[in-house]
NUDRENPA-238232 format. One record per residue (C-alpha): x, y, z; residue number from 1; residue in one letter. Coordinates in pm, whole numbers. Layout:
BEGIN
<node c1="X" c2="Y" c3="Z" lumnu="NUM" fiti="A"/>
...
This chain:
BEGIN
<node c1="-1261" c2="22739" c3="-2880" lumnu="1" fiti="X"/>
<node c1="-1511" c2="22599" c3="-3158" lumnu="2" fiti="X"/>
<node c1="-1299" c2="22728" c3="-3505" lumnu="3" fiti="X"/>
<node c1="-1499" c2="22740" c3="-3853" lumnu="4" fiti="X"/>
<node c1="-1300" c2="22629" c3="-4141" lumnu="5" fiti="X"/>
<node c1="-1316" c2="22773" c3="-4483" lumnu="6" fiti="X"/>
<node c1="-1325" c2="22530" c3="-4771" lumnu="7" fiti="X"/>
<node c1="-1037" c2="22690" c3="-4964" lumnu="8" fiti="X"/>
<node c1="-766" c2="22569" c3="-4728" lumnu="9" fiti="X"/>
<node c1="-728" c2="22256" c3="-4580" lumnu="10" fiti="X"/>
<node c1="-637" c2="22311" c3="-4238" lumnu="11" fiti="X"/>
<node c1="-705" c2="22246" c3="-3893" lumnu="12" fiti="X"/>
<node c1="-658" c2="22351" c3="-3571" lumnu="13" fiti="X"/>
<node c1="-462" c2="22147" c3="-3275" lumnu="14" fiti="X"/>
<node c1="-668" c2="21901" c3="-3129" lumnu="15" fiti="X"/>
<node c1="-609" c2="22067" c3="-2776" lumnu="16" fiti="X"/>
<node c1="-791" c2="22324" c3="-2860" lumnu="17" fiti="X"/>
<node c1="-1168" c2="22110" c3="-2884" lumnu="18" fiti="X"/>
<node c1="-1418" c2="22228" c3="-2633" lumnu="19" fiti="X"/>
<node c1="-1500" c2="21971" c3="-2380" lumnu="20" fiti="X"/>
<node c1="-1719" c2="21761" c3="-2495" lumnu="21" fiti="X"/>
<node c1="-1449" c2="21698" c3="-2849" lumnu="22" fiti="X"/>
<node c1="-1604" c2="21947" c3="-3100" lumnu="23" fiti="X"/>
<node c1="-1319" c2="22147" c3="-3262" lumnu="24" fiti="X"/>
<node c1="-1471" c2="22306" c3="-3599" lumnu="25" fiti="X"/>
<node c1="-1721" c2="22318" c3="-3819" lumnu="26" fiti="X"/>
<node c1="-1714" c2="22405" c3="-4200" lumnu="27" fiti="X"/>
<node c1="-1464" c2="22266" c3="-4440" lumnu="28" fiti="X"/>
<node c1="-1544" c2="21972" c3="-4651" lumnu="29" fiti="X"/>
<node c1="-1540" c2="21621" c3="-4738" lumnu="30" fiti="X"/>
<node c1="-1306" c2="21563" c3="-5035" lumnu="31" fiti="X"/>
<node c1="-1051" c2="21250" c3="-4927" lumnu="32" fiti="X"/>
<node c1="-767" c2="21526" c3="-4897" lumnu="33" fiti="X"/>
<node c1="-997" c2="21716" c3="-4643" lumnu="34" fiti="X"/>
<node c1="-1105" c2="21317" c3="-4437" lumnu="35" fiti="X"/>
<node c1="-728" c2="21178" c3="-4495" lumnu="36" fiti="X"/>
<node c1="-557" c2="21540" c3="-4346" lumnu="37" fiti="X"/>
<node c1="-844" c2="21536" c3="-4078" lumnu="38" fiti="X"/>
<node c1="-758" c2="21093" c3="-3930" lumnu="39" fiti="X"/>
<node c1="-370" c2="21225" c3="-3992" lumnu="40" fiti="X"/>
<node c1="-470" c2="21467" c3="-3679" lumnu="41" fiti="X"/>
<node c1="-669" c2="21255" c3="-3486" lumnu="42" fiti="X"/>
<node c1="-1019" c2="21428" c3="-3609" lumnu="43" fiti="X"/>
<node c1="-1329" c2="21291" c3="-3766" lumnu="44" fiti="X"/>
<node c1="-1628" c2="21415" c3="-3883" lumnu="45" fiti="X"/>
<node c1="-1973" c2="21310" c3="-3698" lumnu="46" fiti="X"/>
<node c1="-2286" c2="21574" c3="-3778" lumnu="47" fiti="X"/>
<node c1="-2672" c2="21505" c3="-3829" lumnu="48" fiti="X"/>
<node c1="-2882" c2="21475" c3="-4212" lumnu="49" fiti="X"/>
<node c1="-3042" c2="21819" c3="-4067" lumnu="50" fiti="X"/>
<node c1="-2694" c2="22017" c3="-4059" lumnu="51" fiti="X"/>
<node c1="-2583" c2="22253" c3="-4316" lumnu="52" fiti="X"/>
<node c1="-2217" c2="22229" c3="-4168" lumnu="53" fiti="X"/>
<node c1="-2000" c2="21956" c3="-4151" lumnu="54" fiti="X"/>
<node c1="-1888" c2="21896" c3="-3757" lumnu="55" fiti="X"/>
<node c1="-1535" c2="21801" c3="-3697" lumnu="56" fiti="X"/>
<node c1="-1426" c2="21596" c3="-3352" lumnu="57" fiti="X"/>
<node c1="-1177" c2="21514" c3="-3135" lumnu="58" fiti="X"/>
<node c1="-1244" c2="21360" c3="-2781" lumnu="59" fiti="X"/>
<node c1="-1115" c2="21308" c3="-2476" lumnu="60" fiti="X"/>
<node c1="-1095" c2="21057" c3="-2390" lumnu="61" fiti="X"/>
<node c1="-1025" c2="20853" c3="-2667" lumnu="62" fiti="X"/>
<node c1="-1221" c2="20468" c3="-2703" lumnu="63" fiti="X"/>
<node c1="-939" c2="20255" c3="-2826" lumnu="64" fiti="X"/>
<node c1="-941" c2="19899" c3="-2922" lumnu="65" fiti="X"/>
<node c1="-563" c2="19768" c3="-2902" lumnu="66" fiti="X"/>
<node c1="-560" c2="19406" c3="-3138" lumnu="67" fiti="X"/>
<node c1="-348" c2="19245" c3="-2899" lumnu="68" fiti="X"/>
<node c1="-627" c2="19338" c3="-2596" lumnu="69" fiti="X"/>
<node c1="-903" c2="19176" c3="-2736" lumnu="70" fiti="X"/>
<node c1="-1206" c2="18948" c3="-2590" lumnu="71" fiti="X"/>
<node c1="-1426" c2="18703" c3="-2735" lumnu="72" fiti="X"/>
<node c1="-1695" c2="18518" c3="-2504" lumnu="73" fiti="X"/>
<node c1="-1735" c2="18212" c3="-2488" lumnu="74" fiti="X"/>
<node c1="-2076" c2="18200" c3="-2675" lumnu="75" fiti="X"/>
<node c1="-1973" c2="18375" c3="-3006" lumnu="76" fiti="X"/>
<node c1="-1644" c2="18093" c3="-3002" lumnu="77" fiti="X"/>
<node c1="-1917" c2="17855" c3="-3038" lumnu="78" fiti="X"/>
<node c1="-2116" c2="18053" c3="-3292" lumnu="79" fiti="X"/>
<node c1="-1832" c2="18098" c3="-3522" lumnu="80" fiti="X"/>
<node c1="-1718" c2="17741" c3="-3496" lumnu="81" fiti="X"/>
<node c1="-2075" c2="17647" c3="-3651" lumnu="82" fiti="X"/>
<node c1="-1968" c2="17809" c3="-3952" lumnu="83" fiti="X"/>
<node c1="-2273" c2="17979" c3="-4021" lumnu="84" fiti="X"/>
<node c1="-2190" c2="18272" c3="-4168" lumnu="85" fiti="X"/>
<node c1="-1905" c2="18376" c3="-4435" lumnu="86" fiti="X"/>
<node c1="-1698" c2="18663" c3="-4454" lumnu="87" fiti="X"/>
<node c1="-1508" c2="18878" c3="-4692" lumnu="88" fiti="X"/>
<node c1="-1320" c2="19227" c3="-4689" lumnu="89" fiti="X"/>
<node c1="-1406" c2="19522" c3="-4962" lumnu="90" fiti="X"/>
<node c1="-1634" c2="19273" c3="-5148" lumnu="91" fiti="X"/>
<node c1="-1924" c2="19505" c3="-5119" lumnu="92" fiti="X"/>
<node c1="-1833" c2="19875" c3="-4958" lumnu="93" fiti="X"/>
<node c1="-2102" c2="20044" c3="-5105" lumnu="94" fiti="X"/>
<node c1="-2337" c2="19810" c3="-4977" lumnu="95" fiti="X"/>
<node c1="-2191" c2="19781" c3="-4623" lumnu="96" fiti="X"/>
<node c1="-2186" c2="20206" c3="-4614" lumnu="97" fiti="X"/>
<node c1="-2532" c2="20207" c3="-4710" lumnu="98" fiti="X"/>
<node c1="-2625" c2="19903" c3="-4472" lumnu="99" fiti="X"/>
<node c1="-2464" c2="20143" c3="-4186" lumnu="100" fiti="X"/>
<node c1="-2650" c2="20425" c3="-4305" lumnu="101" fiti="X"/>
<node c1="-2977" c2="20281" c3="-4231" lumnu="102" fiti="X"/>
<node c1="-3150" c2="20474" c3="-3898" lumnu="103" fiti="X"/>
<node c1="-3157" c2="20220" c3="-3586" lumnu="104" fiti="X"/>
<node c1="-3470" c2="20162" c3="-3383" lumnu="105" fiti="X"/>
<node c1="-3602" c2="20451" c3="-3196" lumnu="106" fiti="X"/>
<node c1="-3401" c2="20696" c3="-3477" lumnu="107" fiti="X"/>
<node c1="-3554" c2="20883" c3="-3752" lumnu="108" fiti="X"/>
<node c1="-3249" c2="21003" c3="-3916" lumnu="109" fiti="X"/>
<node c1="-2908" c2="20903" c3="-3993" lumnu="110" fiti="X"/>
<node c1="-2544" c2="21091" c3="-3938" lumnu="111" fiti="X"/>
<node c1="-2438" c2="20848" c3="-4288" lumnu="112" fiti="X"/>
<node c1="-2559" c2="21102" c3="-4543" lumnu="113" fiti="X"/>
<node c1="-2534" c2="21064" c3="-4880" lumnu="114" fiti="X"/>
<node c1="-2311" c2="21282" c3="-4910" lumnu="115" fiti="X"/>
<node c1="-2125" c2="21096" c3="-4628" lumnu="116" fiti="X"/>
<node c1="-2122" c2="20774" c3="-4801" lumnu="117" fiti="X"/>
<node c1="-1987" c2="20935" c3="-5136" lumnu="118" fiti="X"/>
<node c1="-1688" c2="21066" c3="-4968" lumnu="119" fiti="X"/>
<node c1="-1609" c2="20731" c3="-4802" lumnu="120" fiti="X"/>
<node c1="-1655" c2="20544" c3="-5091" lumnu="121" fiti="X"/>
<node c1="-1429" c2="20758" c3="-5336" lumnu="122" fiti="X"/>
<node c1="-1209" c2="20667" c3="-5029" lumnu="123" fiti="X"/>
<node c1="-1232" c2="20319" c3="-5095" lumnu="124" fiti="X"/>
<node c1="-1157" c2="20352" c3="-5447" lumnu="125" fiti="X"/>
<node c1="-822" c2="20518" c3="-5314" lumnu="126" fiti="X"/>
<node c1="-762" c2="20225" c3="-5126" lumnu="127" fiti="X"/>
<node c1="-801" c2="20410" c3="-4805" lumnu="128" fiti="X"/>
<node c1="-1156" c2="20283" c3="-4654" lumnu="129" fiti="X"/>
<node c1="-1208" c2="19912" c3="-4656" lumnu="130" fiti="X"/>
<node c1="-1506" c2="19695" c3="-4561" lumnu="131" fiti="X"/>
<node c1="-1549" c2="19357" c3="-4398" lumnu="132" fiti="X"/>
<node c1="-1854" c2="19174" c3="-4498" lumnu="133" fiti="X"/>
<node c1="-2040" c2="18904" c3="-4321" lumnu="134" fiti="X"/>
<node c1="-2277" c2="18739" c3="-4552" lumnu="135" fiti="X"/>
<node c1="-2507" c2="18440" c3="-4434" lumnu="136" fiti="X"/>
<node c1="-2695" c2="18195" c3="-4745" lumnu="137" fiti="X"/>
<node c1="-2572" c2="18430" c3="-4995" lumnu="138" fiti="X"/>
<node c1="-2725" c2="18781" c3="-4815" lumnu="139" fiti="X"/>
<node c1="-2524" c2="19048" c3="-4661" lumnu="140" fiti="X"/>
<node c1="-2604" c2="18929" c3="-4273" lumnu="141" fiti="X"/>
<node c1="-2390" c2="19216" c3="-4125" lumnu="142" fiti="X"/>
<node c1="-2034" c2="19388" c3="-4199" lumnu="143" fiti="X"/>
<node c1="-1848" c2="19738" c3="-4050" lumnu="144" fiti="X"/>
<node c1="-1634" c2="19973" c3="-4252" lumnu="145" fiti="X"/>
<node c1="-1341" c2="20236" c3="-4205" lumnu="146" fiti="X"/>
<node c1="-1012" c2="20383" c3="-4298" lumnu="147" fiti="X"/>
<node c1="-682" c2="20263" c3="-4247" lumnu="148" fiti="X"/>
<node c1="-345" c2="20514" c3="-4231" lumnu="149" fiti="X"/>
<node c1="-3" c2="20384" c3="-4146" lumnu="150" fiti="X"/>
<node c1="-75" c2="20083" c3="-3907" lumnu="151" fiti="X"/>
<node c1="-395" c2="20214" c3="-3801" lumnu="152" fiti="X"/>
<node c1="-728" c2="20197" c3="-3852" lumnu="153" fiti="X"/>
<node c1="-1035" c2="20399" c3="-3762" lumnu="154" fiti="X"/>
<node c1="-1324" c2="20208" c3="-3782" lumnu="155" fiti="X"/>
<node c1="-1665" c2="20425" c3="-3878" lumnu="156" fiti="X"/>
<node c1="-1929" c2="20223" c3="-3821" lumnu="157" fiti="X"/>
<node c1="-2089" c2="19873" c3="-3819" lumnu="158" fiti="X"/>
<node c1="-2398" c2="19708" c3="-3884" lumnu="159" fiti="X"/>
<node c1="-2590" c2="19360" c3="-3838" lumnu="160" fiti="X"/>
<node c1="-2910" c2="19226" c3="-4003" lumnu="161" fiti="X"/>
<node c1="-2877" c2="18896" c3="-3859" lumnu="162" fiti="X"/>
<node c1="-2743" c2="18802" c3="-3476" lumnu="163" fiti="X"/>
<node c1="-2379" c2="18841" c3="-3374" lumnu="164" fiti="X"/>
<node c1="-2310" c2="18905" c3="-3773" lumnu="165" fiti="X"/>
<node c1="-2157" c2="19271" c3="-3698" lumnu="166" fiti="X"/>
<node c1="-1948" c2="19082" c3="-3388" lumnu="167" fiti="X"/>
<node c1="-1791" c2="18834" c3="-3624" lumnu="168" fiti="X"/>
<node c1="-1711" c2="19130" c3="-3887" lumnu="169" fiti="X"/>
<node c1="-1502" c2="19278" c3="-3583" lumnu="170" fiti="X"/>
<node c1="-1303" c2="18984" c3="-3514" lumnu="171" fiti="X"/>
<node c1="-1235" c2="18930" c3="-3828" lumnu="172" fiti="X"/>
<node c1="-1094" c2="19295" c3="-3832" lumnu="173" fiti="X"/>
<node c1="-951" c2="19269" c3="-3561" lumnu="174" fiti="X"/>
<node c1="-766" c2="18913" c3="-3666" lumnu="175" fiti="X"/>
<node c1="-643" c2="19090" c3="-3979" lumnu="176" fiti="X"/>
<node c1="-523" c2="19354" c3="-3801" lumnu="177" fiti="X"/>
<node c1="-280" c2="19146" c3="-3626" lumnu="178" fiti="X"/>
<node c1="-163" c2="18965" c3="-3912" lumnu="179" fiti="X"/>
<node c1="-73" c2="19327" c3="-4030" lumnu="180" fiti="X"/>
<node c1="87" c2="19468" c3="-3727" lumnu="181" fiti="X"/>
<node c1="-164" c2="19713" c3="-3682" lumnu="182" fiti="X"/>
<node c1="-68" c2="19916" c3="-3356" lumnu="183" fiti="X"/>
<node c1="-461" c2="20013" c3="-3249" lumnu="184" fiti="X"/>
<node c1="-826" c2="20039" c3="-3426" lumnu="185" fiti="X"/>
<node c1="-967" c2="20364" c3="-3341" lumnu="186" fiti="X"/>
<node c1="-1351" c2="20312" c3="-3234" lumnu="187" fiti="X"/>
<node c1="-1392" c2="20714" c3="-3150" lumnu="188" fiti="X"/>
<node c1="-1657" c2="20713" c3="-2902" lumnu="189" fiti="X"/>
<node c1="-1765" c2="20454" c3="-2603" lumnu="190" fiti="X"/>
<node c1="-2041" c2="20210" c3="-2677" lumnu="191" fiti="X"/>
<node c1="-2102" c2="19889" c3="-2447" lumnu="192" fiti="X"/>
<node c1="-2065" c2="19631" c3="-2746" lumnu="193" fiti="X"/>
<node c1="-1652" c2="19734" c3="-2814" lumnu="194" fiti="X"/>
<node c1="-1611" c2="19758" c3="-2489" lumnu="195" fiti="X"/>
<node c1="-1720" c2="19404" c3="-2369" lumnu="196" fiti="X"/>
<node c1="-1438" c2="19314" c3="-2724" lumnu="197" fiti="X"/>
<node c1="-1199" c2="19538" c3="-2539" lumnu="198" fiti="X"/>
<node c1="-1202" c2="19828" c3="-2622" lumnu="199" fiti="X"/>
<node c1="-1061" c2="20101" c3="-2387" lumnu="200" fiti="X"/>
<node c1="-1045" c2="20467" c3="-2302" lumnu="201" fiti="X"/>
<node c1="-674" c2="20626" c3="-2330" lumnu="202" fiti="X"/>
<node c1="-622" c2="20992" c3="-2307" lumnu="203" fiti="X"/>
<node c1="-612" c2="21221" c3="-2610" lumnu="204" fiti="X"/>
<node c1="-211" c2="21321" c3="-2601" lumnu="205" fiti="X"/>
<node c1="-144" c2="20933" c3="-2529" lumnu="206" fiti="X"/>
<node c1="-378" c2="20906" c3="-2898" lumnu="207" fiti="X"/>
<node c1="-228" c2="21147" c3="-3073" lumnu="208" fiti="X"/>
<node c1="134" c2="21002" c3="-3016" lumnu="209" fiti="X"/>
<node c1="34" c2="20682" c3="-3108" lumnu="210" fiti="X"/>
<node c1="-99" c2="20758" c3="-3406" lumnu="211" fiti="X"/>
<node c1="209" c2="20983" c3="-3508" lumnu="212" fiti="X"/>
<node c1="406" c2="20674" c3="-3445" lumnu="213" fiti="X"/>
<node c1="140" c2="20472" c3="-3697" lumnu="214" fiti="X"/>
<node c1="194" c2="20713" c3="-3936" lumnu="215" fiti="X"/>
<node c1="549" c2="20613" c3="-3988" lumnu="216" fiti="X"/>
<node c1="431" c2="20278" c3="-4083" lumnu="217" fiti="X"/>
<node c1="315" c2="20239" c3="-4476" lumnu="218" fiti="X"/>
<node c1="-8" c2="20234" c3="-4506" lumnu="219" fiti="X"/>
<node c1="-215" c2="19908" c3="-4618" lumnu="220" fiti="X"/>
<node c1="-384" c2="20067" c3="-4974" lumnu="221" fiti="X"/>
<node c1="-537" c2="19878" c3="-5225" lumnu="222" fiti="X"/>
<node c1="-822" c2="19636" c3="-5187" lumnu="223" fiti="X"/>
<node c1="-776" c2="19375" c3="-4892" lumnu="224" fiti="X"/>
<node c1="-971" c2="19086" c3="-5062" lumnu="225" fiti="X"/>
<node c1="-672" c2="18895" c3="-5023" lumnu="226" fiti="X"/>
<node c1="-618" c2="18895" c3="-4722" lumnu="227" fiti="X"/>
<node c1="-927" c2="18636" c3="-4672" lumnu="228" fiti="X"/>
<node c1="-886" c2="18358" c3="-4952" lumnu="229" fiti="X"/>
<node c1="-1094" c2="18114" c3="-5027" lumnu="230" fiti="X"/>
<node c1="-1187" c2="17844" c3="-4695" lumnu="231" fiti="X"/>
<node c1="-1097" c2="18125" c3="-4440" lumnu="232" fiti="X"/>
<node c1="-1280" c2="17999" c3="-4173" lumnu="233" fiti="X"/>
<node c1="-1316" c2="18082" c3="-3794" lumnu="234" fiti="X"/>
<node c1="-1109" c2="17873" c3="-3612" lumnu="235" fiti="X"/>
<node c1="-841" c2="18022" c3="-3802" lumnu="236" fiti="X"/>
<node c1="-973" c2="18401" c3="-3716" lumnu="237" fiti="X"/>
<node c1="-968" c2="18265" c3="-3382" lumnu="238" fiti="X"/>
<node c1="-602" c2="18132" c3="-3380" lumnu="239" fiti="X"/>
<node c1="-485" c2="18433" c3="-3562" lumnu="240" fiti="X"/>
<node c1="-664" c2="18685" c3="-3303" lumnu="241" fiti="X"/>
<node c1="-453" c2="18469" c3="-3046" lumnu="242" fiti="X"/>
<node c1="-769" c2="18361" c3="-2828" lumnu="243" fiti="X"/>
């Protein structure tokens, strides 16, 4: 049953009740209480530039990256040990969200909207949404951002502008993560690249209870700049992602 939601009450419907392919509702809107109720419940929103309505989600299966699960190949080891890139966390959201927004090849438009991007980033300034930011000679080579509740976090979307950039902004996540006993990153939907990092289905109920259990957990607010100080380097992302 596909439900529309009125923006006068923040509300939505159990997650059980998405049609199959995840789509619950439609309507609502995209104030940080409507986005922070909507990850509480396992939903997210994911609609086109072209769509009056905003379209609210919930698959099943769920694609689930699990910190302690992940892979590195060999070949990006030896690219981050080069040292070619540096990296930093909400150093530059705004630019990372609007990085991400950008249409891929073969894509004329962009699910990132403006108006997208504006709720995310008075996320941010909650302390909710958080970026990760690869930069390479001083230019932003590459970087993913998303929001973090309890001891999870749902990532939203990532970006590179220079090779294996976006991959190095996901360990680095991912490395953090750990250090924070995060229980699982939520990726949402399948795509090749997480899955060759680890990434895994897990059925929706199985989702939904871990993420109640995350939610018991304070969440992380505030800026995470710290959390990389100055000389970070790879080998230590490496050693602290325990491969």
């Amino acid at each position: 049953m596909l439900y529309y939601l009125d923006k006068e009450v923040i509300w939505f419907p159990p997650v059980h009740e998405a049609i199959e392919d995840g789509l619950l509702a439609f309507g609502g809107d995209l104030t940080p209480q409507w986005l922070l109720e909507a990850y509480s419940r396992g939903i997210f929103p994911w609609f086109n530039s072209d769509m009056s309505e905003i379209l609210w989600w919930s698959p099943d299966p769920r694609f689930v990256l699990f910190p302690h699960e992940l892979k590195i190949h060999r070949s990006l080891k030896q690219i981050m040990k080069k040292k070619i890139f540096t990296v930093s966390m909400d150093a530059a959201f705004q630019q990372v969200i609007a990085a991400c927004a950008m249409p891929r090849k073969k894509e004329s438009g962009t699910w990132i909207t403006a108006r997208m991007q504006k709720a995310y980033t008075q996320l941010h300034t909650m302390g909710f949404a958080h970026s990760v930011e690869v930069w390479n000679n001083g230019s932003l080579a590459g970087g993913l951002y998303g929001v973090s509740l309890g001891n999870a976090f749902f990532g939203e979307s990532m970006f590179t502008n220079v090779d294996n950039a976006s991959k190095i902004a996901l360990v680095t996540l991912i490395a953090v993560a750990r250090r924070l006993g995060f229980a699982f990153i939520d990726c949402q939907v399948y795509t090749d690249n997480l899955k060759r990092f680890g990434a895994r289905f897990i059925e929706r109920d199985e989702f939904i209870k871990l993420l109640n259990a995350s939610l018991t957990h304070s969440t992380h607010k505030g800026a995470w700049s710290m959390l990389i100080q100055d000389g970070y380097d790879y080998l230590q992302c490496l050693n602290e992602a325990g491969v």
